[in-house]
C-alpha positions as CSV (number, residue, x, y, z in Angstrom):
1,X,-33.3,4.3,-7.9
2,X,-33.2,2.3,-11.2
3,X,-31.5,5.6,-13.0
4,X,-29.0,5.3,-10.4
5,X,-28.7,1.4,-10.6
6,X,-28.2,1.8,-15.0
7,X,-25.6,5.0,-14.1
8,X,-23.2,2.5,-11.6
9,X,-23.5,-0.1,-14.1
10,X,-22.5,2.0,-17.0
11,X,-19.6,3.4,-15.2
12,X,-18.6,0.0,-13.9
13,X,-18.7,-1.3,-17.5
14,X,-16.4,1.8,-18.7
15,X,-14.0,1.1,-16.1
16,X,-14.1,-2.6,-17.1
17,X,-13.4,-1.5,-20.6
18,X,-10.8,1.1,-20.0
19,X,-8.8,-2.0,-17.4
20,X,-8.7,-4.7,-20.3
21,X,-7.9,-2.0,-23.4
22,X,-5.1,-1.0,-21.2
23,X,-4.3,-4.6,-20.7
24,X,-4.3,-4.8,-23.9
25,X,-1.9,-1.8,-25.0
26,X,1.2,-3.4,-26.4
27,X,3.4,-0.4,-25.7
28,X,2.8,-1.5,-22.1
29,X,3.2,-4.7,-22.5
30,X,6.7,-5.5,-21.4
31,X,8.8,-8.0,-23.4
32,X,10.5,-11.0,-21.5
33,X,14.4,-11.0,-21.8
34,X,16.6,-13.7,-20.5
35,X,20.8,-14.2,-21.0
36,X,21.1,-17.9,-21.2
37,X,23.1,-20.6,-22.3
38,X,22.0,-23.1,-25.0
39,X,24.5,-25.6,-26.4
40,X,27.1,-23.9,-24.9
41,X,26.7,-20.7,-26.4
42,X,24.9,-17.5,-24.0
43,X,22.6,-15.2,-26.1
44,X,19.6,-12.8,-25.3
45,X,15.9,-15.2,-26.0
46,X,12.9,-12.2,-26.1
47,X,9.7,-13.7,-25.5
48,X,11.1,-17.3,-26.0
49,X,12.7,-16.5,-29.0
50,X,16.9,-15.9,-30.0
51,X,18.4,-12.6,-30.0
52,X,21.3,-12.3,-32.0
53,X,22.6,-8.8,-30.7
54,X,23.5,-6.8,-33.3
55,X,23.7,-3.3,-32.3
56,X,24.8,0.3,-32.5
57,X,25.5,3.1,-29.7
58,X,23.2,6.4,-30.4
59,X,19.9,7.3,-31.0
60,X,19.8,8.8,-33.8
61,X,19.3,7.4,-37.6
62,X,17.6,4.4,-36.2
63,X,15.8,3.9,-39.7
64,X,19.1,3.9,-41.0
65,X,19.9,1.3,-38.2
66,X,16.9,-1.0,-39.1
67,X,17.6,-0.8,-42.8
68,X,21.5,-2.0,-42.3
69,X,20.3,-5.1,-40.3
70,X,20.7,-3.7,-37.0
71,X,18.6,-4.7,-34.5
72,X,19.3,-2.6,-31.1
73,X,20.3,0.6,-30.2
74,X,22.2,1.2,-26.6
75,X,21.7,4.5,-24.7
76,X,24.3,5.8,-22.1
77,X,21.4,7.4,-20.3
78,X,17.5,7.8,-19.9
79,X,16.8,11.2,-20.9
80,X,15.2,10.9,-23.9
81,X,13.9,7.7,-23.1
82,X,10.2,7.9,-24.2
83,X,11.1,8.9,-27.6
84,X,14.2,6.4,-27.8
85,X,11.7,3.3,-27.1
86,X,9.1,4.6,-29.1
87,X,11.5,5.2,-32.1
88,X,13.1,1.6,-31.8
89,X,9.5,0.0,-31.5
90,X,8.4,1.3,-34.8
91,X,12.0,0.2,-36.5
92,X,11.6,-3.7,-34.5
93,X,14.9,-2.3,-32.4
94,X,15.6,-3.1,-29.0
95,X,17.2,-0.7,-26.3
96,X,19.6,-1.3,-24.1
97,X,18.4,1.5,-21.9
98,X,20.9,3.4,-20.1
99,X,21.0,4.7,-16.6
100,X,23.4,7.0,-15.5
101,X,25.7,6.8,-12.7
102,X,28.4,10.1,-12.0
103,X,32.3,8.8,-12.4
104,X,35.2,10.0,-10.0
105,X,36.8,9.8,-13.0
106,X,34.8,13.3,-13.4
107,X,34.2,14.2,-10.2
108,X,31.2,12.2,-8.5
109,X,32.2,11.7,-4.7
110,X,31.1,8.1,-3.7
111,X,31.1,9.7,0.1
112,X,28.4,12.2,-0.3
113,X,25.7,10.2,0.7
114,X,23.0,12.9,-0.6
115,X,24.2,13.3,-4.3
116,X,24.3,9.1,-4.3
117,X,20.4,9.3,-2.8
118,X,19.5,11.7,-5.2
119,X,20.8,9.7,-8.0
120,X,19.2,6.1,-6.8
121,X,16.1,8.3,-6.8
122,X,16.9,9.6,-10.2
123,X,18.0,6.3,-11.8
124,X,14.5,4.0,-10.0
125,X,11.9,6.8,-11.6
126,X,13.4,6.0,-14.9
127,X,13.1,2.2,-13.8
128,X,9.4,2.4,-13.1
129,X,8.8,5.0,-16.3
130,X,10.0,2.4,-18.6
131,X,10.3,-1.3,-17.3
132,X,6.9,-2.1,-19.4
133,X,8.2,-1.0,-22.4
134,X,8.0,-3.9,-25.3
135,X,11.2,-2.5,-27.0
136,X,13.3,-2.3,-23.8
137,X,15.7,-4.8,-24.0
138,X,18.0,-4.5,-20.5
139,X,19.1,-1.8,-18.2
140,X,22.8,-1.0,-18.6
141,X,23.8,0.8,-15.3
142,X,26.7,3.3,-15.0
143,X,29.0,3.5,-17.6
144,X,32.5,3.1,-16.9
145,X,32.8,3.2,-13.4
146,X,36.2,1.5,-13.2
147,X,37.6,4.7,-14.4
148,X,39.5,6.7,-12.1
149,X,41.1,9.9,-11.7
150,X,44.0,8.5,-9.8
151,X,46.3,6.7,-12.2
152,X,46.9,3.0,-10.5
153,X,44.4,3.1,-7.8
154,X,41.2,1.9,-7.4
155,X,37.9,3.7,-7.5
156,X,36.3,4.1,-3.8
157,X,34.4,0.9,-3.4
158,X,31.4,2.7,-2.7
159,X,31.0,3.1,-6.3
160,X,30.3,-0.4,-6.5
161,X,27.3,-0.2,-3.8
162,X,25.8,2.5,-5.1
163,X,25.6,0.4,-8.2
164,X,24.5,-3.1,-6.3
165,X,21.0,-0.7,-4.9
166,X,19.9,0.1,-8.1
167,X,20.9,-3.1,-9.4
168,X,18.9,-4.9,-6.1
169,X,16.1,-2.6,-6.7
170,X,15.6,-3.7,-10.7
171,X,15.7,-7.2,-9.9
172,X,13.0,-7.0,-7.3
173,X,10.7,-4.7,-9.4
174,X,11.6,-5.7,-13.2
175,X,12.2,-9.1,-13.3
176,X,11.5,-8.9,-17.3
177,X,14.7,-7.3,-18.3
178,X,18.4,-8.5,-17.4
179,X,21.0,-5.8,-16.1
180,X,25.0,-5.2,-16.5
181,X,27.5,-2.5,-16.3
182,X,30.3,-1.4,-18.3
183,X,34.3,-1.8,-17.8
184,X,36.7,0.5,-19.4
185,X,38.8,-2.7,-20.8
186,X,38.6,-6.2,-18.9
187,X,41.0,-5.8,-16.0
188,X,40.6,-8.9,-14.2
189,X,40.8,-6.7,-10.7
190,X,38.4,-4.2,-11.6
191,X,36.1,-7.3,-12.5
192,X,36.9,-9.3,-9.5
193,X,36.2,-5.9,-6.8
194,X,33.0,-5.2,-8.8
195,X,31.3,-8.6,-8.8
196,X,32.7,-9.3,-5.0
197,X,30.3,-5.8,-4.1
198,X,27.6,-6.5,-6.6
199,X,27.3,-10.1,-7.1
200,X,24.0,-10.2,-9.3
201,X,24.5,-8.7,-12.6
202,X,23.0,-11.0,-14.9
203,X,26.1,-10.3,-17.3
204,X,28.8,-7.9,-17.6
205,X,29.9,-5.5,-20.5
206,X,33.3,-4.4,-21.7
207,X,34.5,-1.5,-23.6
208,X,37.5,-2.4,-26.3
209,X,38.6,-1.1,-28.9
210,X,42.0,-2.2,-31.0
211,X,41.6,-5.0,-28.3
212,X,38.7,-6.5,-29.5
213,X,40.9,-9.0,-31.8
214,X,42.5,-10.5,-28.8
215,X,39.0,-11.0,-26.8
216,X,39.9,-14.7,-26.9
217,X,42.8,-14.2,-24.7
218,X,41.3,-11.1,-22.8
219,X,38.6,-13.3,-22.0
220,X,41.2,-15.9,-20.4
221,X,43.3,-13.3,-18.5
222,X,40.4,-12.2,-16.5
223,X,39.3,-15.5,-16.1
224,X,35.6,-14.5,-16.9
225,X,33.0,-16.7,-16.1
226,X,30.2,-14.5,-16.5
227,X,28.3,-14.1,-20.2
228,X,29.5,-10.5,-21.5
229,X,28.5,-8.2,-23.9
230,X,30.8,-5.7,-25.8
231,X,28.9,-2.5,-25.1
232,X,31.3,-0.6,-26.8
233,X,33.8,-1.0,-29.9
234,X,34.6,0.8,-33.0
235,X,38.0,2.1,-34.3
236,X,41.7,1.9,-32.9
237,X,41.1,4.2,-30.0
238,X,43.0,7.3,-30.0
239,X,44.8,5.6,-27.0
240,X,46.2,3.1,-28.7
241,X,47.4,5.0,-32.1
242,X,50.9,6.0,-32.6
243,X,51.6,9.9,-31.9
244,X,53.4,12.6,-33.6
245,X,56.9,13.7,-31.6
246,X,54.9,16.7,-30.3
247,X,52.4,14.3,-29.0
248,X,49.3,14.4,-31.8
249,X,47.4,10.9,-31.6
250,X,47.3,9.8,-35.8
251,X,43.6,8.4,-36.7
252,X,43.3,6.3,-39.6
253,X,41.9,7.0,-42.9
254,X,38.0,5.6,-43.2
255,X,38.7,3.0,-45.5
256,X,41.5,1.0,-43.2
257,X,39.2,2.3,-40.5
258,X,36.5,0.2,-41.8
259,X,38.4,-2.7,-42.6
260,X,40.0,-2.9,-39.5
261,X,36.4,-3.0,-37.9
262,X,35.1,-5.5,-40.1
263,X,38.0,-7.9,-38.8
264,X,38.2,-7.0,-35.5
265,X,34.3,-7.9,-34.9
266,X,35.1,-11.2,-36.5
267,X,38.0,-12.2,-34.2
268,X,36.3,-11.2,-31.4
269,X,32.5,-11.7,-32.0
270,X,31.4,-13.8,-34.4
271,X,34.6,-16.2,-33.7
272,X,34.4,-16.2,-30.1
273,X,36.1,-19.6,-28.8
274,X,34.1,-19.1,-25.3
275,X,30.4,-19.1,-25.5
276,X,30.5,-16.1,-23.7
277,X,29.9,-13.5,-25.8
278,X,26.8,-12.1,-26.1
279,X,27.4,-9.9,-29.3
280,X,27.7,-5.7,-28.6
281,X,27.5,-2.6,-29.5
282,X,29.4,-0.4,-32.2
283,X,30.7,3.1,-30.9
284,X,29.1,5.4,-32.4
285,X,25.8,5.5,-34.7
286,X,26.7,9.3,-34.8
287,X,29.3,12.0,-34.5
288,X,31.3,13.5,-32.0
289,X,34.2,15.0,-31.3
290,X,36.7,13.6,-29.6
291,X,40.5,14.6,-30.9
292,X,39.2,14.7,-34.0
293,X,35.8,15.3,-35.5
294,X,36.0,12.1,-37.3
295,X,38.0,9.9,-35.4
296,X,34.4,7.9,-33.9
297,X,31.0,8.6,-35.5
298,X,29.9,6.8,-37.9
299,X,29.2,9.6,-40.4
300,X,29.6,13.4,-40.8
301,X,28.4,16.7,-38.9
302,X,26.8,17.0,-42.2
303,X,24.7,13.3,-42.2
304,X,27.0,11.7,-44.9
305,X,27.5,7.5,-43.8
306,X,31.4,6.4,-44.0
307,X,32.7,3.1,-45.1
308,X,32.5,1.9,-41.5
309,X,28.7,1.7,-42.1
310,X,28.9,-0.4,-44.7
311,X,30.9,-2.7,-43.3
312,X,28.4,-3.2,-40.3
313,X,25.9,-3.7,-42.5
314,X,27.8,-6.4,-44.7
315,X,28.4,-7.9,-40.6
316,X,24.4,-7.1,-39.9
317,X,22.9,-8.1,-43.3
318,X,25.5,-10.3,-45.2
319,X,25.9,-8.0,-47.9
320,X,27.0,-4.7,-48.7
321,X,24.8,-1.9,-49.3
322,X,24.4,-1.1,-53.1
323,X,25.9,2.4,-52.4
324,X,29.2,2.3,-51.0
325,X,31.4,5.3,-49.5
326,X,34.2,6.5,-50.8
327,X,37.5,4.3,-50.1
328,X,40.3,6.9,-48.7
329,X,43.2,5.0,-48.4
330,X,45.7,7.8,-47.2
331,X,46.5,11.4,-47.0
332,X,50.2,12.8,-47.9
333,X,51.8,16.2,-47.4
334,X,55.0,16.8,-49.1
335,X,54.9,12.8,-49.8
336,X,55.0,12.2,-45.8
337,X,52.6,10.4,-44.4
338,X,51.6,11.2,-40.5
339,X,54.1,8.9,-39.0
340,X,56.5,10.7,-40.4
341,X,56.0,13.5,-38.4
342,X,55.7,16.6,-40.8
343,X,56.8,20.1,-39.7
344,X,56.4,22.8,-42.3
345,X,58.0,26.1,-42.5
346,X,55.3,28.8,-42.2
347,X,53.9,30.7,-45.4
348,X,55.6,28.4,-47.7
349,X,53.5,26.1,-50.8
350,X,52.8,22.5,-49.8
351,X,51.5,19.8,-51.6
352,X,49.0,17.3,-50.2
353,X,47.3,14.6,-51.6
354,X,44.5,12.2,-51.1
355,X,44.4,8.6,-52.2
356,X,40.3,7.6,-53.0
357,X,38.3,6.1,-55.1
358,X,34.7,4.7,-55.4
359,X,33.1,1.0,-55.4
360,X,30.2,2.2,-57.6
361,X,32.7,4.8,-60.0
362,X,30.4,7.6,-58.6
363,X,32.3,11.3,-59.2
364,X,33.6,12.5,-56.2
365,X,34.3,15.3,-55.3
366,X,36.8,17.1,-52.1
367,X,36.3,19.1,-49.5
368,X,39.7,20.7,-47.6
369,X,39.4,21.6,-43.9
370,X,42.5,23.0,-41.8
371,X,41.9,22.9,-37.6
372,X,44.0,23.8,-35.1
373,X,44.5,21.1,-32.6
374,X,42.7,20.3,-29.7
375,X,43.4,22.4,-26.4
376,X,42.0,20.3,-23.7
377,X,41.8,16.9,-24.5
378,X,39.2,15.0,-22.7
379,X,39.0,11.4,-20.6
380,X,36.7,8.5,-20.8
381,X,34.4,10.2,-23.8
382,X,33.6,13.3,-21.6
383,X,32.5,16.2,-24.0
384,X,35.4,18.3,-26.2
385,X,35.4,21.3,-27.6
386,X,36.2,20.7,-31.3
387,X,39.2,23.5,-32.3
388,X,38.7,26.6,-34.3
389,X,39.2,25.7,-38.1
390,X,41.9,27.8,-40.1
391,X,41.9,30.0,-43.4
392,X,44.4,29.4,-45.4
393,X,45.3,30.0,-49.2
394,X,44.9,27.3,-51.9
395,X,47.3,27.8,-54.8
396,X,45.6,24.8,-56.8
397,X,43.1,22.1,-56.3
398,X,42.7,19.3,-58.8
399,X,42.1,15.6,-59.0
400,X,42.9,15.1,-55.5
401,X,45.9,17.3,-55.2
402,X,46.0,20.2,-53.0
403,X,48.9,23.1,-53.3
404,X,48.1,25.1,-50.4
405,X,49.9,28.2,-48.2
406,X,50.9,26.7,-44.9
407,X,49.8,28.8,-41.9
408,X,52.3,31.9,-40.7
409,X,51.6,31.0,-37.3
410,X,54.0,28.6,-35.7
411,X,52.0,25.6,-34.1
412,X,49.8,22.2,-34.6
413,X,47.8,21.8,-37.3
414,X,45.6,19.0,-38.5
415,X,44.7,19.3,-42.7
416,X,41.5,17.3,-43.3
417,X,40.2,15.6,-46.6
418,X,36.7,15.2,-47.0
419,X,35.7,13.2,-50.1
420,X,31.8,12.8,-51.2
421,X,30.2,10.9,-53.6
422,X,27.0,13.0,-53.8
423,X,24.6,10.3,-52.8
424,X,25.1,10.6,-49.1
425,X,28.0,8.7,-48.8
426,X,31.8,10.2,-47.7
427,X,35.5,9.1,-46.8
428,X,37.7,10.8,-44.7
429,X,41.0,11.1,-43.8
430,X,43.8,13.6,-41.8
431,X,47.0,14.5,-41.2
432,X,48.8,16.7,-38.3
433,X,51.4,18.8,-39.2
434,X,53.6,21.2,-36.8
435,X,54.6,24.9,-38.2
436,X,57.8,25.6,-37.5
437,X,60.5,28.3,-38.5
């Protein structure tokens, strides 16, 4: 009997000690978030304590993040969430956790009553698998949704109750974290129709681009009332960029890239007249292809940080990192810039040249890449096949100056400079050209 007695008492003290270490556990020990207003001015407070968002979109490079004064990273989904939080934690980043909800902009049907179950189902297990977290910061639900694949018209307002359950469901089980969805632009319609079917987001979130230097007045137009966060910006959007006469979009070269950045987050963050904005998210702490390979990540394929990096981290930090990127100010063929929309005769010599230098007087040296043009261009950020690249004969290639062969084959062409520094650093910049006899 008295074994028996010491046995239960041993296991009730394990069980005692196992309930208050895991009490103790801070990776399940959820951080406090609240978006509120304080002298006029809405910010996120963690634990008590001011926010100042200052983040990036991606999950990669997040030492990189940390280092450049960064201090949140925003997913467009949960899948690799585990890893994502427990990344961020050991870099002191917050995530705005991402749960994804399908577009009819791609498809999703809004009537199918099944696929929406399924993914309510989908989107509350990643609720529950992560709500604890201390690095989660809020749940940003659907991305986008405004979107849709009928030019003028509304999305099916269904879309907006599928969001309003999940929404329902994280303010009833989470009520740590703060939730919002995303809007393609600021349409003061889309807005109005998506608040009238889900009243409680605790804020909303926009996606600009070239637009982000008139938030001021964007902000007035839709009359917002709401505290908003700008979940996405980054470069001119290909959208908004003047195009060849055959219909090429023409990006920038990285160094007016970056500078056009830098301002743009000053007119319409860090000057905002409304007390509304709640800081955002830069588009993209990465690479992807989307018309070009260059046109939105922050750095290469091959890992090398553009200018644009640095001058996030001058916004993040206050200063400059003491390794800069290469400044590319412009690209020329035949002494045409893109807007002068170059045709070439096929198989004849062309000259092109690239205009770079370097803040630190590092060597650089140039990398020459020819692609065709993309075939299928995609819509709101879905995936894009990047086009096959191009051989071609170089005549001469010296300080900057490429004599090259143009293609034989009649068609659209994009030439691409690549300049490094050798110490991880690269500008970029491109020019589309049409082959024509």
């Amino acid at each position: 009997m008295k074994n028996n007695l010491k046995i239960a008492a041993l296991v009730t003290m394990a069980v005692l000690l196992f309930a208050a270490c895991k009490e103790k556990d801070p990776m399940q020990t959820p951080s406090k978030v609240q978006v509120k207003a304080v002298d006029g001015k809405y910010n996120f407070y963690v634990n008590g304590k001011l926010f100042e968002l200052k983040g990036a979109g991606g999950g990669g490079r997040l030492a990189l993040l940390h280092k450049s004064g960064g201090n949140s990273v925003r997913s467009w989904s949960s899948g690799n969430g585990t890893s994502m939080l427990d990344t961020a934690y050991k870099y002191n980043l917050m995530v705005a956790m991402g749960l994804g909800m399908g577009q009819e902009l791609h498809g999703f049907n809004y009537d199918d009553t099944a696929a929406v179950g399924k993914q309510y189902r989908r989107n509350i297990a990643a609720v529950e698998m992560y709500k604890n977290h201390p690095s989660l910061l809020c749940w940003v639900v659907g991305n986008e949704l405004n979107l849709s694949p009928n030019r003028g018209l509304p999305v099916n307002p269904k879309v907006y109750d599928a969001l309003k359950d999940i929404v329902d469901y994280i303010h009833k089980e989470d009520p740590n974290h703060p939730v919002t969805t995303t809007f393609a632009g600021a349409s003061k319609e889309h807005i109005r129709v998506a608040l009238e079917r889900c009243p409680d987001l605790d804020f909303i979130s926009l996606q600009v681009y070239g637009a982000l230097a008139r938030m001021p007045e964007i902000v007035k137009a839709a009359e917002l009332t709401k505290p908003f966060a700008i979940t996405e910006y980054g470069p001119v959007g290909h959208w908004e960029m003047p195009r060849t006469e055959w219909g090429r979009e023409i990006e920038e070269p990285s160094a007016k890239k970056a500078a056009g950045i830098y301002d743009r987050i000053q007119k319409g963050i860090v000057e905002d007249p409304t007390g509304l904005c709640l800081g955002g998210y830069v588009f993209l702490w990465g690479q992807k292809q989307e018309r070009t390979p260059t046109w939105y990540g922050m750095f290469l394929k091959s890992g090398e940080a553009t200018a644009v990096v640095d001058e996030l981290t001058r916004y993040w930090s206050g200063k400059y990192p003491e390794n800069r990127a290469p400044k590319v100010d412009s690209l020329k063929i035949e002494v045409k810039n893109a807007v002068d929309n170059i045709y070439l005769k096929p198989g004849i010599k062309c000259t092109v040249k690239v205009f770079a230098s370097d803040p630190n007087n590092d060597p650089l040296t140039i990398k020459w890449v020819m692609l065709k043009e993309v075939i299928e261009r995609s819509q709101g950020g879905a995936r894009e096949i990047e086009p096959d690249g191009v051989t071609f004969e170089t005549v001469s290639d010296i300080d900057g100056e490429l004599v090259f062969v143009s293609p034989k084959e009649e068609g659209e062409y994009r030439l691409f400079a690549y300049v490094y520094d050798g110490k991880d650093k690269a500008g970029t910049a491109n020019v589309p050209f049409y082959v024509k006899k």
